[in-house]
VOPA-570661 format. One line per 4 residues: number of its first residue (from 1); for each residue x, y, z of N, C-alpha, C. Coordinates in Angstrom, 1 decimal. Layout:
// residues N
NUM> X Y Z X Y Z X Y Z | ...
//
This chain:
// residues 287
1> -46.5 41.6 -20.6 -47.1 40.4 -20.1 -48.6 40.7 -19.6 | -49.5 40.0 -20.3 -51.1 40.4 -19.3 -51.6 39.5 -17.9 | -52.3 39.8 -17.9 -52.8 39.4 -16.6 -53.2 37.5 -16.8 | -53.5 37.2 -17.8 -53.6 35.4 -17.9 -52.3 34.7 -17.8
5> -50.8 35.5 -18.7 -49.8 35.2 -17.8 -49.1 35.0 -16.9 | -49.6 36.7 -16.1 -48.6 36.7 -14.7 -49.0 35.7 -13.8 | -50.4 35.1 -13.9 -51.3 34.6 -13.4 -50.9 33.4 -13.0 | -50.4 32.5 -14.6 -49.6 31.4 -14.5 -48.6 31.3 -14.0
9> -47.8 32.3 -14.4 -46.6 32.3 -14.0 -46.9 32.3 -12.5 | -47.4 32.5 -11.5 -47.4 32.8 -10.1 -48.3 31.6 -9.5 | -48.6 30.8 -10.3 -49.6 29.5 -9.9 -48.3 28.7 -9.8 | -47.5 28.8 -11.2 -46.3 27.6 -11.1 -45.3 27.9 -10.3
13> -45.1 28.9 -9.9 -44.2 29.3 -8.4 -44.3 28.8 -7.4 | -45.8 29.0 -6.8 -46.4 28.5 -6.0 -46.7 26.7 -6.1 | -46.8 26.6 -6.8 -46.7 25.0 -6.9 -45.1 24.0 -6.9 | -44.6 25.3 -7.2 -42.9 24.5 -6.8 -42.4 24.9 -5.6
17> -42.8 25.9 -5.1 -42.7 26.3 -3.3 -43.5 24.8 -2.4 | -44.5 24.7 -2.7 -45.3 23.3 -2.4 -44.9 22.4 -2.6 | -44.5 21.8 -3.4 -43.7 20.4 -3.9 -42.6 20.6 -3.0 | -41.5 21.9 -3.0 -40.4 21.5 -2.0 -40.6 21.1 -1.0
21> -41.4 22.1 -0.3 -41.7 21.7 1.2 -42.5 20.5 1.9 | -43.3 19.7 0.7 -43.7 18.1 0.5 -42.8 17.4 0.8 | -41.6 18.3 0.0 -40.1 17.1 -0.2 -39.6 16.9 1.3 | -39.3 18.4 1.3 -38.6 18.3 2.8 -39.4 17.8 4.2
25> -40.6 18.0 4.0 -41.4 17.1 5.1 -41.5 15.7 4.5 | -41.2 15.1 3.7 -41.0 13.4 3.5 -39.7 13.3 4.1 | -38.9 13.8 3.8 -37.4 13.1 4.3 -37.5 13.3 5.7 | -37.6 14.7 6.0 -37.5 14.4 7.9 -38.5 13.0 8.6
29> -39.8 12.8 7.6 -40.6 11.7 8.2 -39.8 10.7 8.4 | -38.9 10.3 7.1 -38.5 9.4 6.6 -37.4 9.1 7.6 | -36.6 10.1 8.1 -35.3 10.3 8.7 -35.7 10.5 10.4 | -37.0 9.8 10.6 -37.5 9.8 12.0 -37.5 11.5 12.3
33> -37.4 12.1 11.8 -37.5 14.0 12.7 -38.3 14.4 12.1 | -39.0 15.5 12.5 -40.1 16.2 12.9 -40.1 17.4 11.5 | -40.9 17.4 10.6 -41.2 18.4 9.7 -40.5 19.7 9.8 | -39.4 20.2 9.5 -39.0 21.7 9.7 -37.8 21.2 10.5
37> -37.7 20.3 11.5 -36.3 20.2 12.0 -34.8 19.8 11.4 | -34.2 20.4 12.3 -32.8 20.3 11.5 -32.3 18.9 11.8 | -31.4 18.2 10.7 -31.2 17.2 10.8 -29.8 17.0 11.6 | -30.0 15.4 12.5 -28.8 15.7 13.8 -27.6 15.2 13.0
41> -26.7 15.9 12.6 -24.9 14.8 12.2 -25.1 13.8 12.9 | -24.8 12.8 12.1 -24.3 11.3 12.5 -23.5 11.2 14.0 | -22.3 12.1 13.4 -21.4 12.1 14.7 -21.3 13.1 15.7 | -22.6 13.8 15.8 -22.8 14.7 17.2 -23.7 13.4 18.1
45> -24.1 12.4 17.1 -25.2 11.0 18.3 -23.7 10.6 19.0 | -22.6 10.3 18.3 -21.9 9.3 18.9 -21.3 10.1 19.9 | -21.2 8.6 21.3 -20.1 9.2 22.5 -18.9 9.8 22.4 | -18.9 10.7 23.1 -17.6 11.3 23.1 -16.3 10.6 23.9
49> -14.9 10.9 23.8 -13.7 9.9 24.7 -14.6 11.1 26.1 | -14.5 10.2 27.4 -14.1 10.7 28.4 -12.9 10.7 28.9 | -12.5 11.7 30.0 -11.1 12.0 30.3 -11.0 11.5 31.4 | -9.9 10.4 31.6 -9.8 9.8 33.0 -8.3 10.0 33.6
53> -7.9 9.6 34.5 -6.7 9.9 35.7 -5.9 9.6 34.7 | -5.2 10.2 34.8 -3.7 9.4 33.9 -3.6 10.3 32.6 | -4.8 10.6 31.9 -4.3 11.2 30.6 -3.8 12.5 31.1 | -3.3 12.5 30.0 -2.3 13.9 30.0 -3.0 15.1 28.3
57> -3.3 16.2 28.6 -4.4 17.1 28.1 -3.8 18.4 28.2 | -3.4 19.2 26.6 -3.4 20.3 26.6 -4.5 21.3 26.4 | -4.4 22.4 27.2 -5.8 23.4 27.1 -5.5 24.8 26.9 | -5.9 25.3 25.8 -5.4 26.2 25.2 -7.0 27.6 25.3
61> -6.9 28.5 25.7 -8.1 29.6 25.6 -7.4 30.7 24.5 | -8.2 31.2 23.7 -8.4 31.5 22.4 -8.2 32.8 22.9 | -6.7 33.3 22.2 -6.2 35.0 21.9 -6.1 35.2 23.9 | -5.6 33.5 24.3 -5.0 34.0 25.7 -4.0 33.1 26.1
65> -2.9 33.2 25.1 -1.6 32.2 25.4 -1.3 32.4 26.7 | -1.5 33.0 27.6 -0.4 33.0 29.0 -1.4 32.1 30.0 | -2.9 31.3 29.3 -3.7 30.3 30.2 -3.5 29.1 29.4 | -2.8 29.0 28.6 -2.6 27.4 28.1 -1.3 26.5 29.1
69> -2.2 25.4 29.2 -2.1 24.3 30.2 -1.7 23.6 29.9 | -0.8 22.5 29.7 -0.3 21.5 29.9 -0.1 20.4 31.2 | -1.0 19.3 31.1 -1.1 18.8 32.4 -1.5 17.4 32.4 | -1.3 16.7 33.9 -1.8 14.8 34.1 -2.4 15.3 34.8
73> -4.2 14.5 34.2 -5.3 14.7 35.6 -5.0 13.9 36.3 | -5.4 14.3 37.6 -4.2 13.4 38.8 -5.5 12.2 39.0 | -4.9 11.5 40.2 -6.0 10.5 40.7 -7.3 10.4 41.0 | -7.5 11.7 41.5 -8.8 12.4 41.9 -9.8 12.7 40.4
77> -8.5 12.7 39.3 -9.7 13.4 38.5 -9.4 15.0 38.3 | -8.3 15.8 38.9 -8.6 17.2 38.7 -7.2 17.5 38.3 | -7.5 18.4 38.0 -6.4 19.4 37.2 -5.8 20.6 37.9 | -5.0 21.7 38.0 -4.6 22.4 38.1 -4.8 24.1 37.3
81> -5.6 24.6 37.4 -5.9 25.4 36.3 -5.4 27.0 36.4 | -4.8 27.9 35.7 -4.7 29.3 36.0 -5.8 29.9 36.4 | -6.1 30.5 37.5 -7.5 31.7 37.6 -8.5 31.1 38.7 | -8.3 30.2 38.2 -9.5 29.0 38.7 -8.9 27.6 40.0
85> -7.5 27.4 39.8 -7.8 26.6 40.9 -7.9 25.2 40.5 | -8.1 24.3 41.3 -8.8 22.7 41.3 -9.8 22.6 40.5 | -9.8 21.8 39.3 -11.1 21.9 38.6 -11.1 20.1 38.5 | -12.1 19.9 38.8 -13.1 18.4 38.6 -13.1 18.1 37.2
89> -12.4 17.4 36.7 -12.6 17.0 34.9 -12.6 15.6 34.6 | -12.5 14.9 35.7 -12.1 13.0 35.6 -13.3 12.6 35.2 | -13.6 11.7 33.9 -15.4 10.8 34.0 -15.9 12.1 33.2 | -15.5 13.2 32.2 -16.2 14.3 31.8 -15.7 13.6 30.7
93> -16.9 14.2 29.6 -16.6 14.1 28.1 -15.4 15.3 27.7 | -15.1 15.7 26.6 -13.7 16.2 26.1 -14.7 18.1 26.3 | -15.9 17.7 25.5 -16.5 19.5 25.3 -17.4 19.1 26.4 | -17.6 19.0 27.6 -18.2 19.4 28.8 -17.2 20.1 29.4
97> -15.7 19.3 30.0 -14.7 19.7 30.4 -14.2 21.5 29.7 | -14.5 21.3 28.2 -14.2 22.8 27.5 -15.4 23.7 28.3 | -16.7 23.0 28.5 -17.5 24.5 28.8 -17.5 24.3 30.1 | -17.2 23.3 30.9 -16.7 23.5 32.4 -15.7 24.8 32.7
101> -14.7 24.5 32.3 -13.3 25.6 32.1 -14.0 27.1 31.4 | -15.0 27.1 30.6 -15.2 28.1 29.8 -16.0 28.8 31.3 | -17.0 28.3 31.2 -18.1 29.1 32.3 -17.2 29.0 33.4 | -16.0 29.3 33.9 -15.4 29.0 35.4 -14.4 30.8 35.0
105> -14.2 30.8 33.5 -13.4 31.7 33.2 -14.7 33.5 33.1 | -16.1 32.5 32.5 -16.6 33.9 32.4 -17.0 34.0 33.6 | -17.5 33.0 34.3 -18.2 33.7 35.7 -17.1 34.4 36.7 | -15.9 34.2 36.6 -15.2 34.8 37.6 -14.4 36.0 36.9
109> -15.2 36.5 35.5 -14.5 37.7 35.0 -13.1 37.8 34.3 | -12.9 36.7 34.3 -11.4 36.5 34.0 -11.3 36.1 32.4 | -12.1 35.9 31.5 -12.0 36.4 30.2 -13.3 36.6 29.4 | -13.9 37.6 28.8 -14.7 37.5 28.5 -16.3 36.9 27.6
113> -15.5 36.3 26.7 -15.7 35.2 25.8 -14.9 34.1 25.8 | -14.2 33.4 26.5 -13.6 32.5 26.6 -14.0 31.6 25.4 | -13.0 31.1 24.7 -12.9 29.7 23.5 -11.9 28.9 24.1 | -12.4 27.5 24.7 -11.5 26.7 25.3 -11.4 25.6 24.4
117> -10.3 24.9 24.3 -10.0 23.4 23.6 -9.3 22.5 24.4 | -9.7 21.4 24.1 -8.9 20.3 25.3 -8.2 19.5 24.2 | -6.6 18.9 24.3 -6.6 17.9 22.9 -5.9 17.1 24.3 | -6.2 15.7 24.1 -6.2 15.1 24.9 -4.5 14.0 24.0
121> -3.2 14.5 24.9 -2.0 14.0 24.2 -1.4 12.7 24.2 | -2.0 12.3 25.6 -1.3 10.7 26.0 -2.6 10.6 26.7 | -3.5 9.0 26.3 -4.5 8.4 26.7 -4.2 7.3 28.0 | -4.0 7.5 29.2 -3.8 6.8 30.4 -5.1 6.4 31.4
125> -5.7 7.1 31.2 -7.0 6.9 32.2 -8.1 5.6 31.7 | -8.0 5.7 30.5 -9.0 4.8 30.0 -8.3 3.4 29.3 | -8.4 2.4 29.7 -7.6 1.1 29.4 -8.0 -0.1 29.5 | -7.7 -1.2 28.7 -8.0 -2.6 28.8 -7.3 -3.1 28.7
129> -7.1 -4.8 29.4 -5.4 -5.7 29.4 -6.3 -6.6 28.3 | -5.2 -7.0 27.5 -5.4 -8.4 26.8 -4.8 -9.6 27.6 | -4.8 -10.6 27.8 -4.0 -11.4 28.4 -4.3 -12.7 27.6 | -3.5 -13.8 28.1 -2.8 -15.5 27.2 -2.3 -15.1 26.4
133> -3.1 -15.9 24.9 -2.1 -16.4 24.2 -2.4 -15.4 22.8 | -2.0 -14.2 23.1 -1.5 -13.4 22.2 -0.1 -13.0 21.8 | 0.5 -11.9 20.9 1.7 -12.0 20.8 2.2 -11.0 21.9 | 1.7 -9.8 21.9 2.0 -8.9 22.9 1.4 -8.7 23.9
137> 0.8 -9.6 25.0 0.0 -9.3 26.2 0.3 -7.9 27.2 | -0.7 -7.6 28.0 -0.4 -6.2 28.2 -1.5 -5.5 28.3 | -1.4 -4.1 29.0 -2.3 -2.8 29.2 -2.0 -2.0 27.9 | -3.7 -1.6 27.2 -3.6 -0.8 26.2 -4.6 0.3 26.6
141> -4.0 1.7 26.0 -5.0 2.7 26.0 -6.3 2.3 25.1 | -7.2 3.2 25.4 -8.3 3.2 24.7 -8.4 4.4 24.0 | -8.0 4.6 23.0 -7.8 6.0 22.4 -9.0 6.5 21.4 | -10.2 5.2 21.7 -11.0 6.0 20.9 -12.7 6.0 21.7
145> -13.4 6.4 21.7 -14.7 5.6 23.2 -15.1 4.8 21.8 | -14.9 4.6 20.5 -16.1 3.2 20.3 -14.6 1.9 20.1 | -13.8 1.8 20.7 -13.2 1.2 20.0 -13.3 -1.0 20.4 | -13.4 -1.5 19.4 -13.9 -2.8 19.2 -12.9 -3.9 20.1
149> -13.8 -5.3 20.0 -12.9 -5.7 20.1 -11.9 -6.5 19.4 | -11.8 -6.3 17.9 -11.4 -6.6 17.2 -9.9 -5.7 17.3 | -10.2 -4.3 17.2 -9.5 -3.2 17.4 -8.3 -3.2 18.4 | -8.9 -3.9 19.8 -7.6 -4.0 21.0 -6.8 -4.9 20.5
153> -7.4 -6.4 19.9 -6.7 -7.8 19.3 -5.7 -7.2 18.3 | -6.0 -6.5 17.6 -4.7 -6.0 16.6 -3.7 -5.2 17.7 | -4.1 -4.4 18.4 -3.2 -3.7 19.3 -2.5 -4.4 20.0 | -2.9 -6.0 20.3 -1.8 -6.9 21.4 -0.9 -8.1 20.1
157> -1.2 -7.0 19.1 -0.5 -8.1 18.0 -0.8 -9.2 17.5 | -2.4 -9.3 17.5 -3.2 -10.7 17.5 -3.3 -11.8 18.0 | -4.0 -12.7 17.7 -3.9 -13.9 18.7 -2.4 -14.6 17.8 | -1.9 -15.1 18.9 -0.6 -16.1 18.2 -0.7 -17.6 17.8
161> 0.0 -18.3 17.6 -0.6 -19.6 17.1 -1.2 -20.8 17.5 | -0.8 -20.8 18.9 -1.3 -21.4 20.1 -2.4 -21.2 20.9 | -2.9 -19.8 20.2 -4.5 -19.3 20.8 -5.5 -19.9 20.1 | -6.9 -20.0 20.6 -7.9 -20.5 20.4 -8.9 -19.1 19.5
165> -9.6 -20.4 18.7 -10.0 -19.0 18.3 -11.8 -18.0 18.8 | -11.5 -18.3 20.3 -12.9 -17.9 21.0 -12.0 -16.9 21.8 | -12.4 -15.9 22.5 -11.7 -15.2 23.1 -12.9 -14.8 24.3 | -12.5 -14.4 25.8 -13.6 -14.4 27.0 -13.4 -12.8 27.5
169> -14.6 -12.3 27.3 -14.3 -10.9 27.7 -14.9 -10.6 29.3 | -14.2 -9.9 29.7 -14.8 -9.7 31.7 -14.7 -8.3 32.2 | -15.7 -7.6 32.3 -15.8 -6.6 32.3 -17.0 -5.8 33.2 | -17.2 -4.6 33.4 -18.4 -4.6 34.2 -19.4 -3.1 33.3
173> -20.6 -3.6 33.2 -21.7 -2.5 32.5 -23.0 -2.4 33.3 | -23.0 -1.0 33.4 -23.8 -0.8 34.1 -24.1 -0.8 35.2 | -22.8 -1.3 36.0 -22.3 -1.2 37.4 -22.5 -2.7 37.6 | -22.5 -3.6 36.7 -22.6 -5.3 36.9 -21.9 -5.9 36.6
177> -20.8 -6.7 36.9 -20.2 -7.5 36.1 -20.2 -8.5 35.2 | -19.5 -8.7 34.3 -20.1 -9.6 33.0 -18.9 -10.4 32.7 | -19.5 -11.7 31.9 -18.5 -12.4 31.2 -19.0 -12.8 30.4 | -18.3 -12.5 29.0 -18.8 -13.2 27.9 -17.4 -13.8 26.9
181> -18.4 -15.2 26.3 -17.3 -15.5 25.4 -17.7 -15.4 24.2 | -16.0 -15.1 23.3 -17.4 -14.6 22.2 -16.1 -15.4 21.0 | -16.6 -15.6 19.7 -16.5 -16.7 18.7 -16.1 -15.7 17.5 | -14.6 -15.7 17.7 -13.8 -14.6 16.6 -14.2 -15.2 15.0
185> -14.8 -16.3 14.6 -14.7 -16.9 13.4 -16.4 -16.0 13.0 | -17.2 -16.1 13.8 -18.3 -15.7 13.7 -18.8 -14.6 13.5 | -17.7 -13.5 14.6 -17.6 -12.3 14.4 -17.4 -11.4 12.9 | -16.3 -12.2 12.5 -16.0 -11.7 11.2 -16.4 -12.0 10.1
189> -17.3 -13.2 10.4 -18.3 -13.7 9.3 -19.5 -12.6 9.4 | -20.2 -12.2 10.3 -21.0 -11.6 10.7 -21.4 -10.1 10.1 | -22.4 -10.1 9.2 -22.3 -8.5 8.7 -23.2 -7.5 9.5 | -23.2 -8.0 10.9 -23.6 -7.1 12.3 -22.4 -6.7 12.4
193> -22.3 -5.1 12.6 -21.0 -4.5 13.4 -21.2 -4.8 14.8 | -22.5 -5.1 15.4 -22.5 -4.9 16.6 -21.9 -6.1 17.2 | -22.2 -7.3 16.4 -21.2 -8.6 17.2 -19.9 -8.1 17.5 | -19.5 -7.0 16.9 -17.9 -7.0 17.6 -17.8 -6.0 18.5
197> -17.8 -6.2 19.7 -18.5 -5.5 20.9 -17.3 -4.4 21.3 | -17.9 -3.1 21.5 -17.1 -2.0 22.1 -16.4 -2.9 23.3 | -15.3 -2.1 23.5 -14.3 -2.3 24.6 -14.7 -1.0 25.2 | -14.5 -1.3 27.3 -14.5 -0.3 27.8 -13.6 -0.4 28.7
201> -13.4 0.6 29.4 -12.0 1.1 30.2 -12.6 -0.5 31.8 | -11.7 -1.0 31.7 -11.3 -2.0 32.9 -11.3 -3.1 32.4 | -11.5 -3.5 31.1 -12.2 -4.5 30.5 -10.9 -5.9 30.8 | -11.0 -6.8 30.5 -9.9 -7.8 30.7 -10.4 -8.8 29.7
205> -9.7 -9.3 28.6 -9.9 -9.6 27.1 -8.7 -10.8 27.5 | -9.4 -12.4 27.9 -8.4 -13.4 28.1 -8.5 -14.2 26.8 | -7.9 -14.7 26.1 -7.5 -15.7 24.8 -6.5 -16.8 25.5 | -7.3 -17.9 25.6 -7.5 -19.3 26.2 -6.3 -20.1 25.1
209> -5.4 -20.8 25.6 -4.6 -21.9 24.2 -5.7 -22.3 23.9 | -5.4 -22.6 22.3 -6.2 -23.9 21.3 -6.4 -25.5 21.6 | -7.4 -26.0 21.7 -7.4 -27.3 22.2 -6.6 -28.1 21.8 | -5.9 -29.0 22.2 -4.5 -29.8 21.9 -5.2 -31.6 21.8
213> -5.0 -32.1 21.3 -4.8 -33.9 21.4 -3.3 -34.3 21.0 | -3.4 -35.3 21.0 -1.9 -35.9 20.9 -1.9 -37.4 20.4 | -0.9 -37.6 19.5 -1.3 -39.2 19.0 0.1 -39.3 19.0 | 0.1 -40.8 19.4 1.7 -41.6 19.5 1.1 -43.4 19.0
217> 2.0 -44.0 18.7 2.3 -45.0 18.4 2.9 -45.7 16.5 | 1.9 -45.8 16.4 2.5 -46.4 14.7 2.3 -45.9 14.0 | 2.1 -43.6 13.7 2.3 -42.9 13.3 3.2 -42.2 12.6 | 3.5 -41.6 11.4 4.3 -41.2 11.2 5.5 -39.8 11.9
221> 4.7 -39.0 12.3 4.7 -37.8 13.2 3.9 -37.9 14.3 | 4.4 -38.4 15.5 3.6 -38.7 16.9 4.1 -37.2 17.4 | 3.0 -37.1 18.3 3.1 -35.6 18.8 1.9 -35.0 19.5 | 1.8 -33.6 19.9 0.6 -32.8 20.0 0.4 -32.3 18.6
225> -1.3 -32.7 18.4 -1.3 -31.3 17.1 -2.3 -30.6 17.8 | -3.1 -29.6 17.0 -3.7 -28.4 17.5 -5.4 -29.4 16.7 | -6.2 -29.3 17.4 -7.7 -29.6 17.1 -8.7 -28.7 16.7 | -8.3 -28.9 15.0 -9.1 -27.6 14.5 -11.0 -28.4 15.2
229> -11.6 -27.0 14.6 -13.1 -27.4 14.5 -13.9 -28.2 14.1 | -14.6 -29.1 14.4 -15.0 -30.5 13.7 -14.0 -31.7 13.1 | -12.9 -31.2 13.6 -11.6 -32.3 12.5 -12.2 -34.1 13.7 | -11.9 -34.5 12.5 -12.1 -35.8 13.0 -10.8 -36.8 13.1
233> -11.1 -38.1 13.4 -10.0 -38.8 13.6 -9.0 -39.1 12.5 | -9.9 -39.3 11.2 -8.7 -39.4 10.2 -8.1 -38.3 10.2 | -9.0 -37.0 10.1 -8.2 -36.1 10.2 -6.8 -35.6 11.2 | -7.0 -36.2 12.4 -5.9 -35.9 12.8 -4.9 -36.9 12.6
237> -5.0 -38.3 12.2 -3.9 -39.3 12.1 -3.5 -38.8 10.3 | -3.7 -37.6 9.5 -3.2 -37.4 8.5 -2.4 -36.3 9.1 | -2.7 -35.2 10.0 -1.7 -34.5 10.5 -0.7 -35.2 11.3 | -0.6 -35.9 11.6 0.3 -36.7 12.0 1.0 -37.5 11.4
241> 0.8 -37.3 9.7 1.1 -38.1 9.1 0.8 -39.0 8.5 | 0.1 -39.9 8.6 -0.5 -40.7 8.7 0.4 -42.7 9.4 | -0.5 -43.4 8.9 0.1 -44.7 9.7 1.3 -45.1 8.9 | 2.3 -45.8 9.8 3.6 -46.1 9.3 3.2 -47.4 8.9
245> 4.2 -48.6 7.8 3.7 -49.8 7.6 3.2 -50.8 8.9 | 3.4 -50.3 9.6 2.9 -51.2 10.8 2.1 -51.0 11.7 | 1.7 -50.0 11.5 0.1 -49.4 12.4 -1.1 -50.0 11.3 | -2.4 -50.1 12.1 -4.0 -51.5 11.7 -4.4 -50.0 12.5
249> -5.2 -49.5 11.5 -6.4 -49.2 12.1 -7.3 -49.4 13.1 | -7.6 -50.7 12.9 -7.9 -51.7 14.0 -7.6 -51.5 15.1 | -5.9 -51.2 15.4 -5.6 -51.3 16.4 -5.9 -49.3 17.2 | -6.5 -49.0 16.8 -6.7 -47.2 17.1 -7.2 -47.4 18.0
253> -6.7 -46.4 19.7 -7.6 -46.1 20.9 -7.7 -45.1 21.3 | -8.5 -44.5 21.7 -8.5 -42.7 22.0 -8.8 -43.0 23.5 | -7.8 -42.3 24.4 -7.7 -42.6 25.7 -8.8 -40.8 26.2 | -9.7 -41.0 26.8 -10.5 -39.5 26.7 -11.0 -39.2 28.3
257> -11.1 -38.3 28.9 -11.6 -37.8 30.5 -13.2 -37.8 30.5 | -13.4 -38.6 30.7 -15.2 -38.0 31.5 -15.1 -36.6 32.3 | -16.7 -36.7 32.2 -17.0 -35.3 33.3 -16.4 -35.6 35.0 | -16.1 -37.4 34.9 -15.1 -37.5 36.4 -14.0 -37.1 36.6
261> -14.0 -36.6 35.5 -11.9 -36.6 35.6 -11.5 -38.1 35.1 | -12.3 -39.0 34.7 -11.5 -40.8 34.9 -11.4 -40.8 33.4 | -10.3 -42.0 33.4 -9.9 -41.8 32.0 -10.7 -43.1 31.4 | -11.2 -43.2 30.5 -11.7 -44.2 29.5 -11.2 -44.4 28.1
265> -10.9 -45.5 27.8 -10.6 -46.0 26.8 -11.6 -46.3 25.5 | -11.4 -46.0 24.4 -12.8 -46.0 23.3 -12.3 -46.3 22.0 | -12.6 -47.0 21.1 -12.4 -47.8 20.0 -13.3 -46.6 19.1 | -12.3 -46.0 18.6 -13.5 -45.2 18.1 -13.7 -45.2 15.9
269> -14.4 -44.6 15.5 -14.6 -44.6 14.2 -13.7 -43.7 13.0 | -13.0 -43.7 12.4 -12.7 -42.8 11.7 -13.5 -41.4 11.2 | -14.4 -41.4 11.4 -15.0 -40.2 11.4 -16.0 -39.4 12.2 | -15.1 -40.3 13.7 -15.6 -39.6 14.8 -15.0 -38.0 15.4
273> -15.4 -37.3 15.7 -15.0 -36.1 16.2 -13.9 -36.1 17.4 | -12.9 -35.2 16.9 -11.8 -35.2 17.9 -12.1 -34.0 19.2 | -11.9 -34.5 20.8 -12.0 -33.6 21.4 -10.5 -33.3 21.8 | -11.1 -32.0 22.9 -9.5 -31.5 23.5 -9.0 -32.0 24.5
277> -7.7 -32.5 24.6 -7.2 -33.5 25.5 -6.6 -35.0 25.1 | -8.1 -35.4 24.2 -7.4 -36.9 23.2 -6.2 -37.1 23.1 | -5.8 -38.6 23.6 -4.6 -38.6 23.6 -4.9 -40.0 22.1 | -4.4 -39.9 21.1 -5.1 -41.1 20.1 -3.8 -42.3 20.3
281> -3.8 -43.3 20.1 -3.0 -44.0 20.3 -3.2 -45.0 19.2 | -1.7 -45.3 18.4 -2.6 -46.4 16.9 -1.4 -47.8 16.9 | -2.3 -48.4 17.6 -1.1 -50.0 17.4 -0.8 -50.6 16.4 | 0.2 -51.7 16.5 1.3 -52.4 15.7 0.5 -53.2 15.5
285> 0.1 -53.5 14.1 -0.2 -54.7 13.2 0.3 -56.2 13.4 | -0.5 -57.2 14.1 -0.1 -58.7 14.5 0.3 -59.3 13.3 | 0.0 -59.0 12.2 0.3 -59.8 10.7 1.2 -58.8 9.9
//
């Protein structure tokens, strides 16, 4: 090979060493990080479960079976530990608690390299109630830190038939208390993950009954029905059946509450909107 060769050949080397490292400094730009930096896993960003009173946590140190633990962090938050004593682990993520335990084992000489694991076996410390009109009301663990509120609603067996479909969440962030109501139809229409809001440990998740009206008189099916969204008055005198031969339109009253509490009587349109509470009432035909 002479020398106009090697020449080339060591130009196009160098020009594909260049081009890589173009490459690799576009993507870090691209990826918000810094030219040459390593890029962070997805799931080293996300929160970790923390360990609270109540769970129950096996802790195992590596090639030292006679320090594995089995244990309920008590109320305090602490545990019981071989070598060590009382250790503080309540409100700790799962690998702070491991290098908590690790550094307690090297600093006091008691194993050299310590490899600690926590697996965390019954989730008690961390919990939210669902309450109304679900199928299974009740205290549920939180067995995951992102878990939704979509996530706890399946856990209480969903909303049941008689629930509404808005659900009121009460809870406290950031050391504040909050309440929000939030619109399950919208949620799941929604291609934001974030409308469907993490659940956190104290949280209280109430599902309110479905608004009710009620029609009696020259109906076929007099009753309560349930008041879907926007349904209107024909609409509910068809759930109801509709009018027997002796119910007049004409004769239709919707007995309804003001903001007084007083009841008012109203002649209203077939294609007026039904509220919650309406009691519809459809009289007997003079002719």
């Amino acid at each position: 090979m002479n020398i106009i060769q090697r020449f080339s050949h060591m130009a196009l080397a160098f020009a594909a060493i260049t081009l890589a490292i173009a490459s690799s400094a576009a993507t870090a730009q691209v990826q918000g990080a810094a030219p040459g930096a390593a890029a962070v896993p997805k799931a080293a960003q996300m929160a970790e479960y923390r360990l609270g009173a109540g769970d129950v946590i096996r802790i195992s140190v590596y090639q030292n079976p006679d320090l594995t633990l089995e244990s309920r962090i008590g109320e305090a938050g602490t545990i019981s530990f071989p070598l060590l004593g009382s250790v503080q682990i309540g409100g700790l993520a799962v690998s702070t608690a491991e290098k908590l335990i690790a550094d307690g084992l090297r600093n006091g000489n008691f194993v050299k390299q310590p490899q600690v694991s926590i697996l965390v076996s019954q989730v008690r410390g961390n919990q939210a109630s669902v309450l109304g009109q679900v199928n299974r009301p009740g205290r549920f663990p939180l067995e995951v830190v992102d878990m939704r509120l979509s996530d706890l609603l399946a856990t209480a067996g969903g909303i049941a038939t008689t629930g509404a479909d808005t659900v009121t969440l009460v809870g406290t962030r950031e050391g504040r208390p909050i309440r929000r109501v939030l619109d399950l139809p919208l949620i799941f229409r929604s291609a934001n993950r974030d409308d469907d809001v993490i659940v956190q440990n104290g949280d209280v998740l109430y599902v309110e009954r479905a608004p009710m009206a009620y029609i009696y008189g020259e109906v076929q099916r007099p009753g309560p029905i349930r008041v879907e969204r926007g349904m209107t008055v024909m609409q509910a005198l068809a759930t109801g059946g509709g009018l027997t031969l002796r119910g007049t339109e004409k004769g239709l009253r919707i007995h309804r509450k003001n903001a007084d509490g007083k009841t008012q009587v109203l002649q209203p349109a077939m294609d007026d909107a039904l509220q919650d509470s309406d009691v519809v009432y459809v009289r007997e035909s003079l002719f």
